[in-house]
Every structure is written in C-alpha cells, then in structure tokens.
TORLUM-995508 format. One record per residue (C-alpha): x, y, z. Coordinates in steps of 0.05 Angstrom, whole numbers, padded with zeros to 5 digits. Example, Ala and Ser with C-alpha at 12.3 -4.5 7.8 and 13.67 -1.06 7.14 Angstrom:
00246,-00090,00156 .
00273,-00021,00143 .
This chain:
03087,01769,00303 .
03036,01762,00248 .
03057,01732,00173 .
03057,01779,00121 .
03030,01745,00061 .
03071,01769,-00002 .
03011,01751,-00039 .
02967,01797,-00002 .
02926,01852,-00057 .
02948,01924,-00054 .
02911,01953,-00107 .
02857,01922,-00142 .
02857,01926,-00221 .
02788,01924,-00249 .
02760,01927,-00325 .
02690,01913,-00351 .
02717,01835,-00359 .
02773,01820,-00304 .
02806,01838,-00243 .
02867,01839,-00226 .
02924,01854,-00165 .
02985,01885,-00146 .
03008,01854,-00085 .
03060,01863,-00032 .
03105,01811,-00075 .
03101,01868,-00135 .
03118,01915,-00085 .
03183,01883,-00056 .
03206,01892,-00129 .
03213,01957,-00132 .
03176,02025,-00152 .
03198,02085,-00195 .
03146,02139,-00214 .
03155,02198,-00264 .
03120,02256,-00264 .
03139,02328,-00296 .
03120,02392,-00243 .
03058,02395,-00222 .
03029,02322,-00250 .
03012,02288,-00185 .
03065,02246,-00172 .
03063,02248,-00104 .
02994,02270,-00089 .
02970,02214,-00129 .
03001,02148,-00137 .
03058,02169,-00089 .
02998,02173,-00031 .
02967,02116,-00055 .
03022,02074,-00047 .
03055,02105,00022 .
02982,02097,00059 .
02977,02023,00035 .
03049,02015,00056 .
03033,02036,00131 .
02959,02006,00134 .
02992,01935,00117 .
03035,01946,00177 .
03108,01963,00133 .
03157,01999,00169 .
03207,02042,00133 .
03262,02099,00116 .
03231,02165,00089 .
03287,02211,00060 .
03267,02285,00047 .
03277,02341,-00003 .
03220,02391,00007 .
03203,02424,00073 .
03126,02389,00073 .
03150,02312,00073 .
03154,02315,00150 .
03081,02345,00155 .
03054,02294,00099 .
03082,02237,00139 .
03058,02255,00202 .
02981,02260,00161 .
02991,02188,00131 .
03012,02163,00205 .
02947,02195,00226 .
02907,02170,00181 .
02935,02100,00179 .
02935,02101,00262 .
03014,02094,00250 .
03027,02158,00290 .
03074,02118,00344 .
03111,02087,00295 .
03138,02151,00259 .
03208,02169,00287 .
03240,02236,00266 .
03299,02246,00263 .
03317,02324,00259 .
03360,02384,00287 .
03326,02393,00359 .
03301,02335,00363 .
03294,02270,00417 .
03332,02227,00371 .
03397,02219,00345 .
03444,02172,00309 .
03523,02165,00320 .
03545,02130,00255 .
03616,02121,00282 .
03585,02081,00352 .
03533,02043,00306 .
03582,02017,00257 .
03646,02000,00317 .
03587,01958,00344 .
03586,01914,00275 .
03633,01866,00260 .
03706,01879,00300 .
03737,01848,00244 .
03715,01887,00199 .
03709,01960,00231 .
03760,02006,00185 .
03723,01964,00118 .
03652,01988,00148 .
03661,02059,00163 .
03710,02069,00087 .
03653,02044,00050 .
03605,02088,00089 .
03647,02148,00086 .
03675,02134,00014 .
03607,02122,-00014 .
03580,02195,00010 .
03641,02229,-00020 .
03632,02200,-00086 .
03552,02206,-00090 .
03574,02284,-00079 .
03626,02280,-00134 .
03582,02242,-00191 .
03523,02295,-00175 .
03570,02363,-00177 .
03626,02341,-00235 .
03606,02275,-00255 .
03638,02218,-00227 .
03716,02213,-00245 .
03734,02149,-00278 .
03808,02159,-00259 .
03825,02100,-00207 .
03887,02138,-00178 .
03845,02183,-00146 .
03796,02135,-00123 .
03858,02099,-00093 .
03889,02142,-00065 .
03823,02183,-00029 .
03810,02103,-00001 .
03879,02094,00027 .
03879,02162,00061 .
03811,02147,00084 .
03836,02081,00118 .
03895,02095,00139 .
03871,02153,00181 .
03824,02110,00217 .
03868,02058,00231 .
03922,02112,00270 .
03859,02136,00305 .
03836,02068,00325 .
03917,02041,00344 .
03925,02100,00381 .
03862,02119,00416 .
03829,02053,00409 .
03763,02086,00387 .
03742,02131,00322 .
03719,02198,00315 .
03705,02251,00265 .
03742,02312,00305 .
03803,02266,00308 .
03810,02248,00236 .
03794,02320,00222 .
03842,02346,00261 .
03891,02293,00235 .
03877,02304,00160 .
03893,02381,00181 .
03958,02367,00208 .
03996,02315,00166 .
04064,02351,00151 .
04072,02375,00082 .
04145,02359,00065 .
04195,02321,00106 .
04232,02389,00128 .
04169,02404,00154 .
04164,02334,00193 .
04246,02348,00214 .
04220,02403,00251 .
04216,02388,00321 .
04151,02428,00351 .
04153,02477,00408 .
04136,02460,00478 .
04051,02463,00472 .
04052,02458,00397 .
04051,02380,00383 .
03994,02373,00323 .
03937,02320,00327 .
03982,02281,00270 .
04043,02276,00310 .
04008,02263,00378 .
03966,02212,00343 .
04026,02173,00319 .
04066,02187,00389 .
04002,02154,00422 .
04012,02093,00370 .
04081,02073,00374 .
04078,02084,00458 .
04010,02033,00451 .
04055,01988,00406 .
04121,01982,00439 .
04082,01966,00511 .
04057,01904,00471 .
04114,01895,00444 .
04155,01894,00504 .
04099,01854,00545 .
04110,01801,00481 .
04182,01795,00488 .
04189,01785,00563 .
04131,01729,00555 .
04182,01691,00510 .
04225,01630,00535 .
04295,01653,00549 .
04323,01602,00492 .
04280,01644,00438 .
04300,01713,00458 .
04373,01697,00443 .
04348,01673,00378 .
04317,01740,00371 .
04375,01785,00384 .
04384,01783,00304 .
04341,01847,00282 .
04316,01814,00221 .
04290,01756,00261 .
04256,01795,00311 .
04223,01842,00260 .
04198,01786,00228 .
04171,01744,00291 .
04142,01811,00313 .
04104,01826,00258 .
04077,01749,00254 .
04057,01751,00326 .
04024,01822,00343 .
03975,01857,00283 .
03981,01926,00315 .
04060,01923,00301 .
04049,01904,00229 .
03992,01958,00234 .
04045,02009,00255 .
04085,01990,00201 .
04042,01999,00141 .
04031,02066,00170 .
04088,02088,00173 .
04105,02064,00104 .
04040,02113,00068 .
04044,02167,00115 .
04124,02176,00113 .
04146,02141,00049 .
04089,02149,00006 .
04030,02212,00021 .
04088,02265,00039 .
04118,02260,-00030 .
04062,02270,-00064 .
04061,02331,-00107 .
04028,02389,-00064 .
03979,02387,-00124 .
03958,02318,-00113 .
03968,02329,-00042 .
03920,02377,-00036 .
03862,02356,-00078 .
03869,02286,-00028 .
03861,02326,00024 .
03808,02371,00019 .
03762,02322,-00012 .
03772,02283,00056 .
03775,02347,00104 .
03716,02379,00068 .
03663,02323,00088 .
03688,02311,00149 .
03685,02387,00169 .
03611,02395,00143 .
03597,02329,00194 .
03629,02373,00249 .
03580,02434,00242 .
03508,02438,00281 .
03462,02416,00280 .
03502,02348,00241 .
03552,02337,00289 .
03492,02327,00346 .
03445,02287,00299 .
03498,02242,00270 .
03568,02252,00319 .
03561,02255,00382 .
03524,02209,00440 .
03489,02144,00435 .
03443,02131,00388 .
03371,02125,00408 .
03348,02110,00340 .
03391,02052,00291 .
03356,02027,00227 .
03331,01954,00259 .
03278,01995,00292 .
03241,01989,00223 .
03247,01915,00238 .
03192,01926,00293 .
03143,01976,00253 .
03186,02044,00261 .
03185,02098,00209 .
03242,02132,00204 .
03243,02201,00166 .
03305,02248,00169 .
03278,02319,00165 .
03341,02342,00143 .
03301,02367,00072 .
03354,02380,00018 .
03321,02448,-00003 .
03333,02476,00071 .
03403,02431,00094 .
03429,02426,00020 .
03497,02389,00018 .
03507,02373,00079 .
03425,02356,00086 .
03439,02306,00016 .
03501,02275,00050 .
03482,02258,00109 .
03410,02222,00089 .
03459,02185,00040 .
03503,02170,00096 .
03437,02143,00138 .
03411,02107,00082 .
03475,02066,00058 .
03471,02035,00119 .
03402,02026,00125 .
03415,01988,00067 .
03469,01945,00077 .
03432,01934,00160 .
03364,01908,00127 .
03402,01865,00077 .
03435,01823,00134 .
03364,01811,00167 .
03340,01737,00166 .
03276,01729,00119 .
03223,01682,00139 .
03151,01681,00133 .
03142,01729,00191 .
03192,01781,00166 .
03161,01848,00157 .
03160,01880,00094 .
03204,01952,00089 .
03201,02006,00043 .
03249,02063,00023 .
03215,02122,00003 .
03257,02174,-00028 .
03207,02239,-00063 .
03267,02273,-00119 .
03304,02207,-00110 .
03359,02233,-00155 .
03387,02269,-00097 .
03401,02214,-00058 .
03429,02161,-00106 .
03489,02130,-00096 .
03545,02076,-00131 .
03520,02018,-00091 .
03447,02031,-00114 .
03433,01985,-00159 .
03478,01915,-00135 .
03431,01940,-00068 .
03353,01941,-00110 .
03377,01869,-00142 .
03374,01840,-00088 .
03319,01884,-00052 .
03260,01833,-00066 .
03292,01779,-00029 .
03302,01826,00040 .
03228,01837,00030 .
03248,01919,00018 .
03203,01959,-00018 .
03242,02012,-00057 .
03199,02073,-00080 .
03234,02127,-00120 .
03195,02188,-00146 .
03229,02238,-00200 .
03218,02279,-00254 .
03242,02256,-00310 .
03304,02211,-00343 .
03349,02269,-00353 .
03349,02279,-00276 .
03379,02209,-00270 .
03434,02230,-00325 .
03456,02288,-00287 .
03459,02263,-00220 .
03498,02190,-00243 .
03540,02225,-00293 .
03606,02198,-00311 .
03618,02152,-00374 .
03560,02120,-00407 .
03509,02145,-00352 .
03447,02122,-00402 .
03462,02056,-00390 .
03481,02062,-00313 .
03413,02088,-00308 .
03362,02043,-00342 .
03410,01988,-00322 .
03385,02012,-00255 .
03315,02028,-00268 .
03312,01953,-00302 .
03315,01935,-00218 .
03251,01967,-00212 .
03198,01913,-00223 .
03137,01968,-00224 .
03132,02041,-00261 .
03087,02088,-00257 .
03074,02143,-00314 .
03042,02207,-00300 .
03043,02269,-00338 .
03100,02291,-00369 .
03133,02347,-00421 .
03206,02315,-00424 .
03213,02276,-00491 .
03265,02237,-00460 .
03224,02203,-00403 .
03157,02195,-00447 .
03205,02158,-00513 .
03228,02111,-00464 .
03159,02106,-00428 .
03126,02088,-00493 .
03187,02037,-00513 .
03186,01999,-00445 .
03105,01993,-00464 .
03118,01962,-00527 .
03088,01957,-00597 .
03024,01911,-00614 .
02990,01903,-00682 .
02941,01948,-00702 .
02891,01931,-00755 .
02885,01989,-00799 .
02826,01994,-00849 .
02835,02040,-00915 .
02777,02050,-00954 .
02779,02084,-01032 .
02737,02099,-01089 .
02747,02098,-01166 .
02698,02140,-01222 .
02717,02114,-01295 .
02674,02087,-01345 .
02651,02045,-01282 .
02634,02078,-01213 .
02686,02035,-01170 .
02693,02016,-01091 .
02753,01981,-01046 .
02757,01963,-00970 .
02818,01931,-00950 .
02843,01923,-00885 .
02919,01912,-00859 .
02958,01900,-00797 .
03006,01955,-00779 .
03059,01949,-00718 .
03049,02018,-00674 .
03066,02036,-00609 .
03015,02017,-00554 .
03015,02087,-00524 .
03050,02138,-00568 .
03094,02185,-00526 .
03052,02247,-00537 .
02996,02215,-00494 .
03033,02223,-00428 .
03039,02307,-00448 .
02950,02299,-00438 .
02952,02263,-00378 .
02899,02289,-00332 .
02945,02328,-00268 .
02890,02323,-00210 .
02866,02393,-00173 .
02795,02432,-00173 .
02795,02424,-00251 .
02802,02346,-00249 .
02758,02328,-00186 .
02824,02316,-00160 .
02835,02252,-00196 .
02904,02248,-00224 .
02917,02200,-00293 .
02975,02152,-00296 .
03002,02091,-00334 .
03029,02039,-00296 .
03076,01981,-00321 .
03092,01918,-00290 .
03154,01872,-00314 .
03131,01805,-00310 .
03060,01785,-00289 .
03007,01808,-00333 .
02965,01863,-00305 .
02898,01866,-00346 .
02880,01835,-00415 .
02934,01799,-00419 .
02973,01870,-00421 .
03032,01889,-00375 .
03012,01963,-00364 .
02950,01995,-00353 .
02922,02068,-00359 .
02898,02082,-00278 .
02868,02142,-00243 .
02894,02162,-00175 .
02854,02196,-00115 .
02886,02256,-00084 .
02841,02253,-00032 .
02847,02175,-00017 .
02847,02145,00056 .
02849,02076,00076 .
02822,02042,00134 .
02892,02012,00183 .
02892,01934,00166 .
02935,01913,00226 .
C-alpha cells in the first residue's frame, strides 16, 4: 500500500505575489461550508473538494438528504475512475448491514455497552432535532436502563440479540403486578414472560452444574441460604445477571407511574418498530452483512441512499445509526504512514448530527478522517442541537472544524459570525477638508481605523455560479492556523461548477 503524504497540495492558492496550499493535513481537520439556497455550495466548493477526495485515493461514508446524491456520486466515481470503489447501500439493493451481528462481533466484554450507545445515541439525535434535547437526567436514566436491561434478558436467555425480540419484549412487560399475578392461558405466554422463563431455566442448569462440581465438604457449608446466595453470585455472572433483572423489571419499572411508564416505553418501542418495517429491517436487521465500515479502510465508498427527503425519520435514523459507528470503527484503526485518509461527507449535515459529534471531530485529525459538513446557515445548527445554551454547543463544535468555507448567503446570523471569525485589521482612512476665510485654507490628514476585514453584507453579493456567472461560483474560505495568502488566514476563491480532475492513484 502506497503512503499518503499529509503534506500532499489539494488546492493551490495563487496571488499576483505567492502561492500557497491546502493539503490533505488541512483536510484531516475538518470542513464546514455555508451556503444560503441556491449559492453553490455543493456544486462548487462541495465538488471541488469530493473529486480531490477520490482522485487522491480517500475512501469514505457519504450520507444523503436529497434524491440526486446517489447520481452525483456515481458521476464523481466516473470521473475520478473510482466507479468500483462506490458501494450503495439502499432498499433493493446487493448490500446490507446487520448492526446487531456487526456490533456482537466487537468486543464480548463489552456487547450490551456497544449496542446502548448505538441505540441510545439515535433516540436522542431524534429527540434534540423534534423538541430539543431534554436536560432532565431521570429520563435519560431511566430510557438507558430499560435499554440495557432488555438486552441483557435477550442475550441470558436466547444467548443472541435481536430487534423483533426486544420489540416484542418492550410490548409485553406487565403493567401492574395484578397483571404479572395473572397466570396466562395455555398458548398465551408473552415474549416478556417466555423471555424470563428461558433465563432462569438457562441459569439454574448452571447453577445446578456449579453445585454438583463442588467438593462434598463445601456443599454442607452451603446449605445456609445466605451463604449460597452469596458464593453463587461470586462464582457465576449470569446468576448475578438474573438478579439485577429481576430487581428493575419486578421491583423497580412495574411501579412506575403508568405516566412515566408509558413515555419509557414508547420512546424505546417507537424506534425499534420503525427498524422492523421494509425496506429497514432488510438493509439494517436481518442477514449477514456484506458491507461493515472497514471496507473504507481499503478504498470503498460507502453512500446510504436512504435520502432524508424520500425515507424521512426513519431514512435520518438509520444513516445516524450507520454513521455512529462508522465513527467510533475508524477511530480504533491503527495510524501509520500508510493509513489512508477517510472522509465523511454529509450535504444538510444538520440532519444527521448527533451528541457524540463533537468529542468524535476532536480527535478526527489524528484517525486521518476528513469531516465535510455542508449547511445553510447557523440557525440550522440551533434548531437541530437545541436544548440549553445550543449557541455555544454549536460553535463549540464548529471550533473542531479547522477549514470554512463562505459562499453566498442572506442569513444575518451565519454572515455576523462569518465576518467575526475573519477578524478586524487596521484600515488607514484618509479625510481630506477645506477652509474659505480671510485665507483660502487646505487639510489632508490621514488615520488608522479598526474595521472588519470583510463586512457581513459582502457574503449577500457573492457571485452564485449558473449561465449568468460562467458557472463560476464565489466563496471565502478560512483556515484556523496556517496562513493561507499574505500573511492572511482566509481568502476570497472562485469555484468551477464544471471542474474535473485527472485520478492521481
């Protein structure tokens, strides 16, 4: 495998005086472009920067709002002679992914942690976007502990996971303890009951196969309850397992309020249901996977047509879903000289941001992942993030992003902060006046003033690309850190709609 030189020039910066570079290095730090509708966002620099990304050999994760993406990708393959590389993953499709199998192949250890984290990081990107996200840690609490206590009884009883048994399982947990007093008709044992049935049988073989494995001389000592609860519990997990789940499901989840109780419930229920529905539950649910995210390790593309404007929720949650892990897999990679560079390449990224966001971009550069999120504006940020004090949660995140990009834009918000983040310089200012008295009189002075390097009502005349413009769309772009031209750390840039590079490796 070829090195990939971090150093190596993506776009070349050019004045009348000096040139200058943005490299793959610049690019493992992380890329956010604005643009309002219709600026050229992602006809422009957006293009730019995918077809360098697959000429210099990057593979990558491509999540989808708009119907197009899929077609666009497939053209930047093409023209980048990437076209073998590009995986889709989509209803009807060759290719699927069973999160459940990927993630009971991880760590053993730490199984029921993985697939919480996955599952509980979906449900609350799908909170903070619809209500904002609640602050209140009860419910947060109490949605985890339902969450993992559910997978644990599947996993005790049936030794493996899936998303019709804790569906059916959330479904049947009795309401009230006359309820669980009830003994069931012949036929009409519910998932719940047979799950825990299936637990305790799976528990008390191991505990009897324990027992008759002890010397003689200890299980007299034993006889005493209280000593062989606690030697049991010491020496096999799965009984201590049983135990805790008896305690939440029977001491502490029945008596909940049916308020409380039901809120818990359906927040759970209602994801998993919308993961049991075609074309999700074949994509993401069911089978082995002939697609995991280290594929990108080897030069794959992998873009989930599930677009957002067709799939909506359940299109949103389960790229999320895909891309949380994608995450967390490409952060574990070992990074050497040789490691390819990634990207992440989400168009309308605020529909696919998530909690563990921006701990993820920080340390992005150091995986050698290229993050590239396109929006609108700042507001759309706000709205999707929500919760208390979402300014800062957002340009704390957007401060992980090493590059920005500028085009134009009508939203106030986006351009004040746009010509803040450029800065202010010192202007020299020359006034000029003239005095008639008894003597004809003349002054020139001249002054520094502080203004802003680009005044926020520049971006509003930013040239949008099309017919009109010879297709060339205008944009600032800003780089934290190195100096970009003139000693400067943004510079004003025109973008080719129409641009095509020639396949490096």
């Amino acid at each position: 495998m070829p090195a990939f030189d971090l150093d190596q020039p993506l776009i070349e910066l050019a004045s009348q005086t000096e040139r200058g570079y943005w490299t793959i290095r610049h690019a493992v730090e992380g890329v956010q472009i604005f643009g309002g509708i219709g600026s050229g966002k992602t006809s422009g620099s957006g293009r730019m920067l995918a077809l360098k990304y697959l000429a210099s050999g990057f593979g990558g994760l491509v999540l989808t709002v708009k119907p197009d993406e899929k077609q666009a990708w497939q053209e930047y393959c093409q023209l980048t002679g990437r076209e073998r590389d590009l995986i889709i993953l989509e209803p009807g499709g060759p290719h699927r992914f069973n999160f459940l199998q990927y993630e009971s192949r991880q760590a053993k250890s730490a199984l029921t942690e993985n697939i919480v984290e996955v599952l509980k990081t979906v449900i609350r990107a799908g909170e903070e976007k619809d209500s904002g996200k609640s602050d209140d840690a009860f419910w947060e609490t109490a949605l985890d502990m339902l969450i993992f206590n559910v997978i644990d009884l599947c996993q005790l009883a049936y030794g493996h996971i899936s998303v019709q048994q804790m569906y059916d399982i959330v479904q049947t947990i009795p309401k009230s303890h006359e309820q669980l007093q009830n003994s069931p008709q012949e036929g009409e044992v519910k998932a719940f009951q047979k799950a825990f049935e299936a637990a305790r049988k799976r528990v008390t073989e191991n505990m009897d196969a324990w027992f008759n494995a002890l010397p003689a001389a200890q299980q007299t000592i034993l006889q005493n309850e209280a000593a062989f609860e606690a030697e049991l519990l010491h020496a096999l997990p799965q009984a201590r397992l049983l135990k805790f789940l008896d305690q939440f499901f029977f001491d502490s989840f029945i008596n909940l309020s049916e308020k409380t109780r039901s809120i818990i419930d359906f927040t759970f229920a209602g994801f998993l249901f919308r993961l049991l529905r075609e074309p999700v539950y074949s994509l993401f649910c069911r089978g082995d996977s002939t697609v995991t995210p280290e594929d990108c390790l080897n030069g794959k593309i992998i873009l989930l047509n599930l677009p957002v404007k067709v799939y909506h929720k359940v299109g949103r949650d389960c790229q999320i879903l895909f891309k949380y892990i994608w995450q967390r897999a490409m952060e574990k990679r070992p990074v050497n000289p040789q490691a390819r560079p990634l990207f992440l390449w989400a168009d309308e990224a605020q529909n696919f941001l998530h909690e563990h966001d921006a701990d993820y971009q920080a340390t992005a550069r150091s995986s050698r992942i290229a993050t590239v999120y396109i929006s609108q504006n700042l507001p759309n940020y706000y709205a999707c993030m929500g919760g208390q004090k979402a300014e800062f949660r957002v340009k704390s995140f957007l401060g992980t992003l090493g590059t920005k990009i500028f085009h134009a834009n009508a939203d106030i918000e986006t351009n004040k902060y746009a010509s803040e983040l450029f800065g202010e310089a010192y202007f020299e200012e020359e006034s000029h006046s003239v005095t008639v008295s008894q003597n004809f009189g003349q002054t020139k002075s001249k002054s520094l003033k502080l203004e802003r390097m680009v005044r926020p009502e520049e971006f509003v005349r930013l040239r949008t690309g099309g017919p009109l413009n010879n297709f060339r769309v205008e944009g600032y772009l800003h780089r934290q850190g190195d100096a970009l031209l003139r000693g400067l750390n943004h510079t004003k840039m025109l973008f080719n709609q129409h641009y095509q590079p020639s396949p490096t490796r």
